[in-house]
Each structure stands twice: as structure tokens, then as C-alpha cells.
Z-matrix of the N, CA and C atoms (Angstrom, degrees):
N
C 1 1.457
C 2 1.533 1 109.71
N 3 1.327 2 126.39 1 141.64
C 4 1.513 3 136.59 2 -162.30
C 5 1.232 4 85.26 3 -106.59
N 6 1.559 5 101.99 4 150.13
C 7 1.792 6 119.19 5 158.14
C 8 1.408 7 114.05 6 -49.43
N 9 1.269 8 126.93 7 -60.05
C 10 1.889 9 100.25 8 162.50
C 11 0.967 10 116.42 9 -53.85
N 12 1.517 11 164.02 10 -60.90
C 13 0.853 12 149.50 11 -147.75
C 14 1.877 13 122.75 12 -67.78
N 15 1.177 14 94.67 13 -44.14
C 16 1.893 15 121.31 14 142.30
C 17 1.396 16 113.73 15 -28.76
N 18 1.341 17 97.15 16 -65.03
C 19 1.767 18 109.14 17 -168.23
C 20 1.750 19 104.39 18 -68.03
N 21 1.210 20 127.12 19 -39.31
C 22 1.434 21 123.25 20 164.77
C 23 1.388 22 127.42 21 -59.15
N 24 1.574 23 102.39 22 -36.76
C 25 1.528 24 110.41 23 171.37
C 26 1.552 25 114.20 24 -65.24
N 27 0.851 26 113.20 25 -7.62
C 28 2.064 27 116.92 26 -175.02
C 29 2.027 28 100.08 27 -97.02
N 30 1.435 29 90.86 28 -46.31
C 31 1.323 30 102.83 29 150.22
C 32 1.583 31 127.38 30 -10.55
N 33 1.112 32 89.19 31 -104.95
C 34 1.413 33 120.83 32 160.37
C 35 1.419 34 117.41 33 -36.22
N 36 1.347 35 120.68 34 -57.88
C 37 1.293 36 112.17 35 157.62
C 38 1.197 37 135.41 36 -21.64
N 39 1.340 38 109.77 37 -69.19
C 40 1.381 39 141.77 38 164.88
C 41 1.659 40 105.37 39 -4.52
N 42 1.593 41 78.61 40 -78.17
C 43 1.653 42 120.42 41 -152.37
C 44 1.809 43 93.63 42 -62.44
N 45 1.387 44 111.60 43 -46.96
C 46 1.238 45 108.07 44 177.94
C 47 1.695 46 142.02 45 -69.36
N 48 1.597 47 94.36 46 -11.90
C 49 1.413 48 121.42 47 -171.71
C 50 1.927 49 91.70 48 -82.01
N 51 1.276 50 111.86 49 -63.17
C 52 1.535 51 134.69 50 -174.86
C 53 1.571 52 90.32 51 -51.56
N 54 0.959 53 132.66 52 -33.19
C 55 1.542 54 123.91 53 -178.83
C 56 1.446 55 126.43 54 -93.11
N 57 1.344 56 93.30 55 -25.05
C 58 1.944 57 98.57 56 180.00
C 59 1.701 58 99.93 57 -91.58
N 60 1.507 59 118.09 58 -0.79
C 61 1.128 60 139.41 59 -162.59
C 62 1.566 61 105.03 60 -85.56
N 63 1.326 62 122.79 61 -47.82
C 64 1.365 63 151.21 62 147.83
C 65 1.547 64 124.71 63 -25.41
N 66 1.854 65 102.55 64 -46.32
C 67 1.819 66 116.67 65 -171.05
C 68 1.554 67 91.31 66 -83.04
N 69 1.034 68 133.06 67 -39.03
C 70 1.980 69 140.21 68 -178.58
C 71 1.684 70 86.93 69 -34.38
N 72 1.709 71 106.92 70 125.26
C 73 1.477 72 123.66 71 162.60
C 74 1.660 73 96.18 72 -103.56
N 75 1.729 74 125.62 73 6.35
C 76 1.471 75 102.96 74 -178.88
C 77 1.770 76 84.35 75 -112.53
N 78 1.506 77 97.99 76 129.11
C 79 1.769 78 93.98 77 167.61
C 80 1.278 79 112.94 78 -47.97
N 81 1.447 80 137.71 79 -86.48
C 82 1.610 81 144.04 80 172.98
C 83 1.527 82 96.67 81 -8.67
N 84 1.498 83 131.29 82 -79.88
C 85 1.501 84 116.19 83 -166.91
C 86 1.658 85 94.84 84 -66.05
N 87 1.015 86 159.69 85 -25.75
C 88 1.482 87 137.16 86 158.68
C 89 1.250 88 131.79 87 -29.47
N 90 1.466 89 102.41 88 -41.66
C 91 1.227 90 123.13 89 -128.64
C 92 1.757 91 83.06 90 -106.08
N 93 1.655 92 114.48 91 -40.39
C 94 1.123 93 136.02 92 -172.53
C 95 1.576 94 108.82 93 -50.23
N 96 1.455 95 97.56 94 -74.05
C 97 1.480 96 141.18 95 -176.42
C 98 1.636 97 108.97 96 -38.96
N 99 1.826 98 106.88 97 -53.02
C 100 1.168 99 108.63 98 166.05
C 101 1.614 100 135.63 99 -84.30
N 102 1.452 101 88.80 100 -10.33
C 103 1.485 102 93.09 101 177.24
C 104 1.958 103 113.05 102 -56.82
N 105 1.487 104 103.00 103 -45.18
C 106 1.549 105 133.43 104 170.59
C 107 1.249 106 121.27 105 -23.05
N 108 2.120 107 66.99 106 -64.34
C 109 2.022 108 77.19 107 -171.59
C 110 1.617 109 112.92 108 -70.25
N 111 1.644 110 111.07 109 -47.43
C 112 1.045 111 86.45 110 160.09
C 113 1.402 112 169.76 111 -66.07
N 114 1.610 113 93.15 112 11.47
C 115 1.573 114 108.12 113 -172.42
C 116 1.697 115 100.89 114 -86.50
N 117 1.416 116 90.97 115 -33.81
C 118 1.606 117 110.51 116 -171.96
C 119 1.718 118 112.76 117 -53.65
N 120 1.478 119 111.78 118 -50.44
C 121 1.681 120 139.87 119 160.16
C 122 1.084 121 113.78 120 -45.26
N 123 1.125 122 119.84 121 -32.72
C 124 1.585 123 120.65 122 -170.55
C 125 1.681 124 106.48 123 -91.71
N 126 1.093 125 105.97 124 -40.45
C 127 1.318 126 125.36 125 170.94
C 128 1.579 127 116.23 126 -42.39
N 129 1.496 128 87.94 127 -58.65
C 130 1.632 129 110.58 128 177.78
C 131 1.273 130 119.82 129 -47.04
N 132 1.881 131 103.23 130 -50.59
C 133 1.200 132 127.87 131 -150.41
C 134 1.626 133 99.66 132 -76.20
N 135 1.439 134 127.84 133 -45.02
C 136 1.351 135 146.94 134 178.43
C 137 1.490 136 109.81 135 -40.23
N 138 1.621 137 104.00 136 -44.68
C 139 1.576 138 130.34 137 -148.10
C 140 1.680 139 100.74 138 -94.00
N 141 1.640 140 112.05 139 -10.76
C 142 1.492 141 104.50 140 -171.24
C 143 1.532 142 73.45 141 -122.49
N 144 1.266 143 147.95 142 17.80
C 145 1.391 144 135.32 143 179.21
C 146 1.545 145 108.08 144 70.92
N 147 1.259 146 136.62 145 7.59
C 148 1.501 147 125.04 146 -166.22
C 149 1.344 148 105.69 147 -80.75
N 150 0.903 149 143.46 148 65.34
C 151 1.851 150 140.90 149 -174.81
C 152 1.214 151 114.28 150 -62.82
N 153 1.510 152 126.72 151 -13.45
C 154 1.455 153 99.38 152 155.67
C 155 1.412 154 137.93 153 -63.62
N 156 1.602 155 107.17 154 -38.28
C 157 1.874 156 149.60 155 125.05
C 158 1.372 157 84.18 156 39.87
N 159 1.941 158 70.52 157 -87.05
C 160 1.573 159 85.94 158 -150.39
C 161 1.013 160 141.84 159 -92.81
N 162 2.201 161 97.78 160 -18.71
C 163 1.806 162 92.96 161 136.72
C 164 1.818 163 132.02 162 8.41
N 165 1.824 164 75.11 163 -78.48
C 166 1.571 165 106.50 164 -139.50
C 167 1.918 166 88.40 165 -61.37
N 168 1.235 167 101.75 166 -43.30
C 169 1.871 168 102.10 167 -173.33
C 170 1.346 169 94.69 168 -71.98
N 171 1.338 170 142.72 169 -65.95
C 172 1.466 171 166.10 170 -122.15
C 173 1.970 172 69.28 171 -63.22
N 174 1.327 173 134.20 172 -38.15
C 175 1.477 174 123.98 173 -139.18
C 176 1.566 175 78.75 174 -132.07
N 177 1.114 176 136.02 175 -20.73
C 178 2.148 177 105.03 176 152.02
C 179 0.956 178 110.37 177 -72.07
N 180 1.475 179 121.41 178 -12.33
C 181 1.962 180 100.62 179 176.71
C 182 1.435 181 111.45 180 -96.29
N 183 1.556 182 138.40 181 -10.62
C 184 1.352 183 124.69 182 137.07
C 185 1.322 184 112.26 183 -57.90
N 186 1.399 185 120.82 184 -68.70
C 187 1.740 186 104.13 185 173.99
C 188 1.545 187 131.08 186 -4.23
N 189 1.717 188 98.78 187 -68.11
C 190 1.337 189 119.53 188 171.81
C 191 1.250 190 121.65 189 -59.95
N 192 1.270 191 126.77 190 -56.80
C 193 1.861 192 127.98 191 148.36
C 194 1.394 193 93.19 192 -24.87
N 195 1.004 194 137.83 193 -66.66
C 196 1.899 195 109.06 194 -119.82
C 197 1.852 196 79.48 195 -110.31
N 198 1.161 197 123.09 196 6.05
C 199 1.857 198 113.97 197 177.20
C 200 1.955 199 90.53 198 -103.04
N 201 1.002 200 121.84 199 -30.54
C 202 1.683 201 130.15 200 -171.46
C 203 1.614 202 99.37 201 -79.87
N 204 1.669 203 132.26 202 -21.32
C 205 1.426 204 113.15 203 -170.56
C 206 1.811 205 86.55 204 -109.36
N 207 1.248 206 126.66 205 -8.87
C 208 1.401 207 139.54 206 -177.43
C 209 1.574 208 103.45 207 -70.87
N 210 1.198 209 111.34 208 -60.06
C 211 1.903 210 143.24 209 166.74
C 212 1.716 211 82.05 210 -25.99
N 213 1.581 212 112.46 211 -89.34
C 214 1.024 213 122.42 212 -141.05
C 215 1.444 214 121.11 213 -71.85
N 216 2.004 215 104.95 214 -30.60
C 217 1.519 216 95.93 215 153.30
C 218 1.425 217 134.87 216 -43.81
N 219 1.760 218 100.41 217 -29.31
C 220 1.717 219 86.35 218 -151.75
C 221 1.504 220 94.81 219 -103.94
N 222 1.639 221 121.73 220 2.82
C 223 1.253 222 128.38 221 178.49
C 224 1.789 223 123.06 222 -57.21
N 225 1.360 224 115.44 223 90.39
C 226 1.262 225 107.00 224 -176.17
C 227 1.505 226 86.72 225 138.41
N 228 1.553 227 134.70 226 -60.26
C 229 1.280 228 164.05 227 -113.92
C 230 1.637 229 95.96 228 -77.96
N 231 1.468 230 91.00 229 -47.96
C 232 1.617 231 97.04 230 -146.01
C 233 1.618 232 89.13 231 -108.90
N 234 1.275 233 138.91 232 -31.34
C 235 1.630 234 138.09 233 -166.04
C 236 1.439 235 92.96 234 -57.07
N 237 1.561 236 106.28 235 155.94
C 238 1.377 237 134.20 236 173.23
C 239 1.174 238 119.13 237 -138.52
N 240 0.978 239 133.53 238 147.51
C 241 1.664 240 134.38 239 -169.88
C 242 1.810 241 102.39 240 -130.41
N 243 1.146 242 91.88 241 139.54
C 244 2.257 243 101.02 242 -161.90
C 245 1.814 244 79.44 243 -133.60
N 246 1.331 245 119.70 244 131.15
C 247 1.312 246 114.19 245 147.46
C 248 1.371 247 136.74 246 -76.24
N 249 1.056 248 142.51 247 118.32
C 250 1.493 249 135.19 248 -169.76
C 251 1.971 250 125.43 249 -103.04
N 252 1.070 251 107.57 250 96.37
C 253 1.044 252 110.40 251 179.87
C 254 1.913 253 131.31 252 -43.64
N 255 1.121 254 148.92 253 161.24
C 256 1.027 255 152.21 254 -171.46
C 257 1.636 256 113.50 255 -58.46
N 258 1.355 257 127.25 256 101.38
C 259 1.267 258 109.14 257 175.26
C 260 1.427 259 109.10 258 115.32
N 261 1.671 260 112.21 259 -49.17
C 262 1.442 261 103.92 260 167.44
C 263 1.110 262 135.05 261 -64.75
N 264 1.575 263 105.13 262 158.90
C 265 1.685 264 137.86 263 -135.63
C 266 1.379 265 113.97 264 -62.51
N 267 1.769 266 106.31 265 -30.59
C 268 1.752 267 109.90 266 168.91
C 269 1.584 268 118.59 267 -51.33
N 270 1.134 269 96.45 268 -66.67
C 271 1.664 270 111.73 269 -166.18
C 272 1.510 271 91.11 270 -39.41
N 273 1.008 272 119.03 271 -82.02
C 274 1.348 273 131.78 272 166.68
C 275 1.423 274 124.60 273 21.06
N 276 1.933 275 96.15 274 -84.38
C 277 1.292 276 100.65 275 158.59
C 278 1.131 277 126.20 276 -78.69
N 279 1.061 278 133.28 277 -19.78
C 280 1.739 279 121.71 278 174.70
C 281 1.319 280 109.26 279 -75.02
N 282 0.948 281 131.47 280 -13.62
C 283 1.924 282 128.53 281 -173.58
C 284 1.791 283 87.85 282 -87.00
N 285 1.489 284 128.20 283 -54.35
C 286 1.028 285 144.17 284 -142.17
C 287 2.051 286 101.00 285 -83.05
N 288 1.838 287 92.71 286 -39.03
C 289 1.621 288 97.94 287 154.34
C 290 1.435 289 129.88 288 -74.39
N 291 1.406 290 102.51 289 -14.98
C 292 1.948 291 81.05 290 177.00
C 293 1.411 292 97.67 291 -128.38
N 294 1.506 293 124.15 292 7.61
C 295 1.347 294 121.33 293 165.83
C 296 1.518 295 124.61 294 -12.72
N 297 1.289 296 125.08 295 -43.47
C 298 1.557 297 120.84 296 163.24
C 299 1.304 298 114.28 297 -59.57
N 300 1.327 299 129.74 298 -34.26
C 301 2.066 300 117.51 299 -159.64
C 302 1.805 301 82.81 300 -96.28
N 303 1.479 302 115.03 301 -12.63
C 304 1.681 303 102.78 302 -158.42
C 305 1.784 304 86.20 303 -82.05
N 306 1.580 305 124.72 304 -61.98
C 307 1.540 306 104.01 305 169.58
C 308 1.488 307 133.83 306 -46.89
N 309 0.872 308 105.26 307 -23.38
C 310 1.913 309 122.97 308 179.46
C 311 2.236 310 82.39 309 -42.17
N 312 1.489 311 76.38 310 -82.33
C 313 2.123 312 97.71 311 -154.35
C 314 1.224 313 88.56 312 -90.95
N 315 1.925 314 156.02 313 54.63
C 316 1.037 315 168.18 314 146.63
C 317 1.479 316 119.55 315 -176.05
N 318 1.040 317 107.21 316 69.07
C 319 1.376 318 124.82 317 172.66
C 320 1.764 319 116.12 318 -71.57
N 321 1.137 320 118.58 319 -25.88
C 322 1.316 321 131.33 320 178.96
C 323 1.713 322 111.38 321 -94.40
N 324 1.510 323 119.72 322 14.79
C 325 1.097 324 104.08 323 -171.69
C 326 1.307 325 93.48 324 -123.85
N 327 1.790 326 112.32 325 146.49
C 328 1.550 327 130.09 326 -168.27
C 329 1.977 328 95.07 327 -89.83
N 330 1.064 329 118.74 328 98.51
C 331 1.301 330 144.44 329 -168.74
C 332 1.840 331 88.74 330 -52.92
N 333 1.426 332 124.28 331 -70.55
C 334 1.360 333 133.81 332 -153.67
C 335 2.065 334 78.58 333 -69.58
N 336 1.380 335 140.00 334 -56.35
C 337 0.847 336 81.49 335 -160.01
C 338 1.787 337 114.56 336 -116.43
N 339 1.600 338 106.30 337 37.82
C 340 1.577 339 98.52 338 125.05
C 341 1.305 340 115.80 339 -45.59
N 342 1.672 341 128.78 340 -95.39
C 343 0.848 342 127.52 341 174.70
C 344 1.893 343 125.50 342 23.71
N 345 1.349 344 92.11 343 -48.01
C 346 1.758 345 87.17 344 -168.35
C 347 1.275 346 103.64 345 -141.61
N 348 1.208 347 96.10 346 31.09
C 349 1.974 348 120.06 347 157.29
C 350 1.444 349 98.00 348 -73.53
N 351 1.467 350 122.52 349 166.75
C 352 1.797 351 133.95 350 147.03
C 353 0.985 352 114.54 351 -94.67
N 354 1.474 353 116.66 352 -175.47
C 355 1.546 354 115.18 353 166.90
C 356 1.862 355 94.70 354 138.74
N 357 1.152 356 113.37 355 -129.30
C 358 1.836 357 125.81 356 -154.74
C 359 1.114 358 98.80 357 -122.32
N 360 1.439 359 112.43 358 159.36
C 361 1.505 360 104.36 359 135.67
C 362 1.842 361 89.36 360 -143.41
N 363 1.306 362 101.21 361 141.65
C 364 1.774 363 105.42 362 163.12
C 365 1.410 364 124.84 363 -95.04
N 366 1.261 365 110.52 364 124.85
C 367 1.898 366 125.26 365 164.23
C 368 1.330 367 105.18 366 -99.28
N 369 1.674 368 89.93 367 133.64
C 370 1.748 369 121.81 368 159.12
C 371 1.456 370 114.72 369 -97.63
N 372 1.084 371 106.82 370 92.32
C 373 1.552 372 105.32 371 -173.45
C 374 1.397 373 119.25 372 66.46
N 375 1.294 374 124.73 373 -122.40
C 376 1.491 375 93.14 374 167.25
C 377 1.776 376 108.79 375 -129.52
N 378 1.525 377 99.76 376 61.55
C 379 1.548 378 122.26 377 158.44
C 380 1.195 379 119.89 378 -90.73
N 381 0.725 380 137.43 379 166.69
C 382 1.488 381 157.77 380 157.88
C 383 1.267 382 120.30 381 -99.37
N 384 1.383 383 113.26 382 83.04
C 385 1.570 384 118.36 383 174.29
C 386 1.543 385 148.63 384 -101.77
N 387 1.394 386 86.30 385 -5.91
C 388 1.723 387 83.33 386 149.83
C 389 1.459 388 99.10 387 173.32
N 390 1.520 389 121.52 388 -177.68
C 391 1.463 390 105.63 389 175.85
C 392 1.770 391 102.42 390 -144.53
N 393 1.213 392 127.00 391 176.42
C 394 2.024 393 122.03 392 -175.43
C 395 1.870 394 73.89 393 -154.77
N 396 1.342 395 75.18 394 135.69
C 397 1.663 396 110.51 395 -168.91
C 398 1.356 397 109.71 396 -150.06
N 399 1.343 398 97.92 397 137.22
C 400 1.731 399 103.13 398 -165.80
C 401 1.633 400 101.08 399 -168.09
N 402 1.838 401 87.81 400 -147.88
C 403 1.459 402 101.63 401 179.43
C 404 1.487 403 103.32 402 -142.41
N 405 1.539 404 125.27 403 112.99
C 406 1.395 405 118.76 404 168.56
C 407 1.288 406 129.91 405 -53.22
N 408 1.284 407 122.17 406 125.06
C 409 2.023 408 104.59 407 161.56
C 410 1.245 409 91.25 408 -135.24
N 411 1.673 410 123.36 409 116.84
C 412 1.370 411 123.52 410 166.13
C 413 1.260 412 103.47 411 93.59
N 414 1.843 413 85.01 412 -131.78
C 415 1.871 414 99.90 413 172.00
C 416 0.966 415 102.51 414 -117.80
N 417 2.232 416 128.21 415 32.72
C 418 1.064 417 89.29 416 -176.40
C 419 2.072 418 86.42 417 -108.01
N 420 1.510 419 114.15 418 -152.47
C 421 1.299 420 98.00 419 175.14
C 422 1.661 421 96.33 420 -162.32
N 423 1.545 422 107.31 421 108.94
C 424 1.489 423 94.13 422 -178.35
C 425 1.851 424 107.92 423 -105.49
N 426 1.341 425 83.53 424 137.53
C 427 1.763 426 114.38 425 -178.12
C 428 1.198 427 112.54 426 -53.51
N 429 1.349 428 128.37 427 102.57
C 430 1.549 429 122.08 428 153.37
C 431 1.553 430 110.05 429 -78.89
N 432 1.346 431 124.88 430 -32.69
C 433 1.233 432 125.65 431 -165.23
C 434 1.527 433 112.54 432 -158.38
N 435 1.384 434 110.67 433 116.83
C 436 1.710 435 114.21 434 176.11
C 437 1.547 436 123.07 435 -109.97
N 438 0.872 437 117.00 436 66.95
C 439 2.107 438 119.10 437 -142.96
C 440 1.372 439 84.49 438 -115.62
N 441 1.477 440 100.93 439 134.84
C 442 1.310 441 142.77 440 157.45
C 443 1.494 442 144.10 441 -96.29
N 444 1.209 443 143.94 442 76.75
C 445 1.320 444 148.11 443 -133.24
C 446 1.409 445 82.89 444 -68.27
N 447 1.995 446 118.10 445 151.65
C 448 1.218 447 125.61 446 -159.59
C 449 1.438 448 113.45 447 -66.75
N 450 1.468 449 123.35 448 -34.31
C 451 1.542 450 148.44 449 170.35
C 452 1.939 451 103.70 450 -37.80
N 453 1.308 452 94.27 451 -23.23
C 454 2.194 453 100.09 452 -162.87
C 455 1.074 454 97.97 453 -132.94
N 456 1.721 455 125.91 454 51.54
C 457 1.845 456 104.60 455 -168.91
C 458 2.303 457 65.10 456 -132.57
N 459 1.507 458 109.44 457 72.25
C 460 1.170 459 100.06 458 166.08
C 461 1.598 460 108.60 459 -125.19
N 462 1.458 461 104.38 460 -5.14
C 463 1.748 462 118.56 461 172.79
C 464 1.498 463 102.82 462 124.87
N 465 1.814 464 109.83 463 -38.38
C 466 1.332 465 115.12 464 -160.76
C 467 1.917 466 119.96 465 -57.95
N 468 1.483 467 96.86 466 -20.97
C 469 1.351 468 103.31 467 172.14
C 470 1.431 469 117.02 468 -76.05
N 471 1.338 470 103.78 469 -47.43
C 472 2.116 471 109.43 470 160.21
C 473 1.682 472 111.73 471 -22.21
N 474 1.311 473 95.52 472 -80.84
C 475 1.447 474 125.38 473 -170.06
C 476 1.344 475 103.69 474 -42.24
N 477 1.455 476 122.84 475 -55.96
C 478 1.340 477 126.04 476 -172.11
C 479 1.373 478 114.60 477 -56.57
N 480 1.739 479 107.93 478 -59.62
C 481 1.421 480 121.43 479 167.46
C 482 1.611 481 129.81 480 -37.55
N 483 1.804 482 110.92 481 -47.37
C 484 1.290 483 118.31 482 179.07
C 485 1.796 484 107.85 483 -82.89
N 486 1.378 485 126.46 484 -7.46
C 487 1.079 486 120.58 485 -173.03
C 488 1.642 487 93.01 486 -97.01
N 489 1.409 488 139.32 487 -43.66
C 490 1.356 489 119.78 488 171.12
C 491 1.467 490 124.33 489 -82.95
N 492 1.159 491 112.15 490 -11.81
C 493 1.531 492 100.60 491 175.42
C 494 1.721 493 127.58 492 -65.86
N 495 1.282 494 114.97 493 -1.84
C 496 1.494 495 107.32 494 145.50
C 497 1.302 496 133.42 495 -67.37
N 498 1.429 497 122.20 496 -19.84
C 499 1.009 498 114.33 497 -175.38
C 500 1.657 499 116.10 498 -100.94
N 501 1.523 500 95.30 499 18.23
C 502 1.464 501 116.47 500 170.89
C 503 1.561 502 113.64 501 -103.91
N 504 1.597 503 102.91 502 2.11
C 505 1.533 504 109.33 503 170.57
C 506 1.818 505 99.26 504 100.59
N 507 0.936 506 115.28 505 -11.75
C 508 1.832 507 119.27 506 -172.74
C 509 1.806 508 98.91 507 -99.52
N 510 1.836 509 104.45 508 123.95
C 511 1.233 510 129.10 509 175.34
C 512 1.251 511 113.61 510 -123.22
N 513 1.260 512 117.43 511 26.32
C 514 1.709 513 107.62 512 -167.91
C 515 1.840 514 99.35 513 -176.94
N 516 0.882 515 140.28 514 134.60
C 517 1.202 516 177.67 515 -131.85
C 518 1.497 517 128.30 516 -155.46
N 519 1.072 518 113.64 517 122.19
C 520 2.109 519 120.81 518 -176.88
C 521 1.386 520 98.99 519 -133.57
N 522 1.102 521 110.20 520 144.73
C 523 1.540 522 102.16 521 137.11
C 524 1.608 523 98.73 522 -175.15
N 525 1.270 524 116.03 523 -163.69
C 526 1.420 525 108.89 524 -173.38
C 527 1.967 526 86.07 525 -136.03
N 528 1.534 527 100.43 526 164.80
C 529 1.608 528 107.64 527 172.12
C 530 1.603 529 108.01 528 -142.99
N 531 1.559 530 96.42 529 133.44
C 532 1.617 531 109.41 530 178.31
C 533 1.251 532 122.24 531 -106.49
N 534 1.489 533 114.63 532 22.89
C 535 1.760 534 112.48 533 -178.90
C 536 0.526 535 84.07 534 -148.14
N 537 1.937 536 129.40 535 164.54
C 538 1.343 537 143.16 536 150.20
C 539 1.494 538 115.75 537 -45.57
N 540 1.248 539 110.37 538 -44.38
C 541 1.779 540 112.49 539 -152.74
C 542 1.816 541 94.49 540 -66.90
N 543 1.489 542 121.48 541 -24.36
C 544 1.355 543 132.71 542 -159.08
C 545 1.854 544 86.64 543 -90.41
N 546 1.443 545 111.63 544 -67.95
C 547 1.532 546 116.40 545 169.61
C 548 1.663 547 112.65 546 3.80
N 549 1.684 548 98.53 547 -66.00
C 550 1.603 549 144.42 548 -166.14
C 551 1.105 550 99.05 549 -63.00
N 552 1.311 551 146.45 550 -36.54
C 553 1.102 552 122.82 551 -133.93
C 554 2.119 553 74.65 552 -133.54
N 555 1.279 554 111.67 553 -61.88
C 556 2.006 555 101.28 554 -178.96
C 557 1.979 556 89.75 555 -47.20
N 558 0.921 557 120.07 556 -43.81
C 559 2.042 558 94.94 557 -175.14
C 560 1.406 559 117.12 558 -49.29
N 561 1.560 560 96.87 559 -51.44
C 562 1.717 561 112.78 560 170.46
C 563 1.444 562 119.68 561 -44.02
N 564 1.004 563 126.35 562 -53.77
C 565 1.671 564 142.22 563 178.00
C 566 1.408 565 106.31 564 -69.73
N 567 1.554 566 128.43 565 -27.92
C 568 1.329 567 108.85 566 161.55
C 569 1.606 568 104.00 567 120.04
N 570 2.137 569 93.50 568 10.57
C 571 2.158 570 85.73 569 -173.83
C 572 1.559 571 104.99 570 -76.85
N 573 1.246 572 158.08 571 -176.08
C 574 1.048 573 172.54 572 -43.55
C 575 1.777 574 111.88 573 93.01
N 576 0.929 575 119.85 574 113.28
C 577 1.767 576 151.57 575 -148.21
C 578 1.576 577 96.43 576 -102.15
N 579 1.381 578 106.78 577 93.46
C 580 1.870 579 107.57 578 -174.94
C 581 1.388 580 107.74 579 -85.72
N 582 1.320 581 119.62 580 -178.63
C 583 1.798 582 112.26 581 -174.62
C 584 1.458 583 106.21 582 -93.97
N 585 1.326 584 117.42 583 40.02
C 586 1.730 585 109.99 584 179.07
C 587 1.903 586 79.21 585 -124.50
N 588 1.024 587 137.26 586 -10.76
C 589 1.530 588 133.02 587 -168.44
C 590 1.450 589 102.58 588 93.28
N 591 1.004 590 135.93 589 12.06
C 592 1.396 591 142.01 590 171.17
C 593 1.627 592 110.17 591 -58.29
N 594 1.682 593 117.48 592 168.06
C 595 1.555 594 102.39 593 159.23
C 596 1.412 595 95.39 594 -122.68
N 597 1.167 596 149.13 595 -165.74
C 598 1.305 597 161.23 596 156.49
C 599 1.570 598 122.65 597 -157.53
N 600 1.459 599 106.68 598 131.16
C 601 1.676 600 99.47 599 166.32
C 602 1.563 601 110.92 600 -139.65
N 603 1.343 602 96.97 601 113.12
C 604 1.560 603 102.42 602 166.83
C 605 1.784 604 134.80 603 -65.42
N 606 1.536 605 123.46 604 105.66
C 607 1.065 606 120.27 605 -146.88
C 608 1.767 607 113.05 606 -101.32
N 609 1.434 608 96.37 607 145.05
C 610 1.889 609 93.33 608 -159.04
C 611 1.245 610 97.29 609 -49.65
């Protein structure tokens, strides 16, 4: 392979990072993804002499900096936690609004009776970003449903959720997982994998 031919492949890179950068439903990996590509473009852009190029990227990757340390201030900042009783009208519609992405990454879960499960739901301002639905006993709280609208699937809604729910009286956590991508994500959060196939996380 020749040094041009090299030099197109970084190219390309670029171009391909900035585009798969685009399909991301979590802002943060958007935000991530393109920061990359554009560092990658700029790189490029320097290297074939194009200085408008790289201008033009040289200033999405501050963009991207300064929306990624913005992200992370307000991460935690702005979530709210509402308890929702069995049956009420939220759950309802929000299961019933994203009912397609909720079979996508929960295919094993009986939708109607989430529905008239209890448990949370969390707001970002005044979004609706995800809801944990179950069944109380005690302090402990087992998971029928932990769904994240695609906009909040960056962890920060997890984190927020499992860091106040003690002070909602809940120290303990169940649930079970039927996909990998779900697998992925209770390891990430910190559940612990019991010998019945269960997950569990005990919460400070």
C-alpha cells in the first residue's frame, strides 16, 4: 500500500466515523463517535493541504467538546424520579409509546402486564425518559421492566435511578435478562449473575 493510498484510507475513515455517528439514538455516543471522526477529517484534511477541510472539522471537534462537558454537567442535574402506582395512566402511555424499541431489546416481556406493575418512571426536564417497573417486597424490588427511551440509553439515567432509589426505601434489586445487549448492560450497572440465571444488585 502507497502513502496515497493510506492517505485516502484515513479519509475514509473520517467520512465513515461522521456517518455511523448520525445512526447513534444515545446523544453522548453521537456526540462521541463524531467527535472521532472529526478529529480523524481534520487530520486528513491538514495532510492533503485542504484548510478549509479542516477548518470546517478542526471546529466540530470543539463543538463536540464543549456539547460532551455540557452532557456531563447536567447529567444527574436535571432527572426526577415520580413513583407510579399499579395501573396508572403514565406507564400506560409510555410503554404503549415506545412499544416497538420496548419488543426490539425485551422481547420476553408481557407489555399489558407491565402496564399494571408499580415502580418509577424518570423525567428529564419535562421528557419522559424511561421508567423500572416491577413488583415491591420490602426493600427488595424485582424488575419486570428497565427501559430507557433511545435519547437516555447513555447509562446516566441508570446511575441516577440506582443512586436514589434508596432513599425510596429499595436496597436490593432482581431481575432476570433475555438478550445479550440487556446481559451488557445489568454487568455494566454493577448486577451480579446468581446461580438460578438471575441478576442482582445490592444498592449503597
Amino acid at each position: 500500500m502507497n502513502s496515497a493510498m493510506a492517505l485516502e484510507l484515513v479519509g475514509y475513515l473520517g467520512s465513515v466515523l461522521v456517518l455511523i455517528s448520525m445512526l447513534m439514538t444515545s446523544v453522548v455516543r453521537l456526540r462521541v463517535i463524531n467527535l472521532i471522526g472529526s478529529a480523524v477529517f481534520t487530520a486528513y484534511a491538514i495532510l492533503i493541504r485542504s484548510y478549509p477541510t479542516a477548518f470546517l472539522n478542526g471546529c466540530l471537534v470543539g463543538v463536540n467538546i464543549y456539547q460532551l462537558l455540557r452532557l456531563r454537567r447536567a447529567a444527574g442535574k436535571s432527572y426526577e424520579i415520580q413513583a407510579v402506582g399499579p395501573g396508572e395512566g403514565f406507564a400506560a402511555w409510555f410503554l404503549e409509546r415506545c412499544r416497538d424499541d420496548i419488543a426490539r431489546y425485551f422481547p420476553a416481556v408481557d407489555l399489558e402486564r407491565a402496564k399494571r406493575a408499580e415502580g418509577f418512571a424518570v423525567f428529564y426536564d419535562d421528557q419522559a425518559a424511561g421508567v423500572l417497573l416491577g413488583q415491591r417486597k420490602g426493600e427488595s424490588f424485582e424488575i419486570l421492566l428497565d427501559y430507557s427511551a433511545p435519547s437516555f440509553r447513555d447509562c446516566s439515567l441508570g446511575e441516577y435511578l440506582y443512586g436514589v432509589l434508596p432513599g425510596c426505601g429499595i436496597a436490593r434489586l432482581s431481575c432476570d435478562a433475555d438478550t445479550p445487549a440487556h446481559v451488557a448492560y445489568m454487568e455494566k450497572m454493577g448486577f451480579v449473575r446468581q446461580e438460578d440465571g438471575s441478576y442482582v444488585k445490592e444498592l449503597a
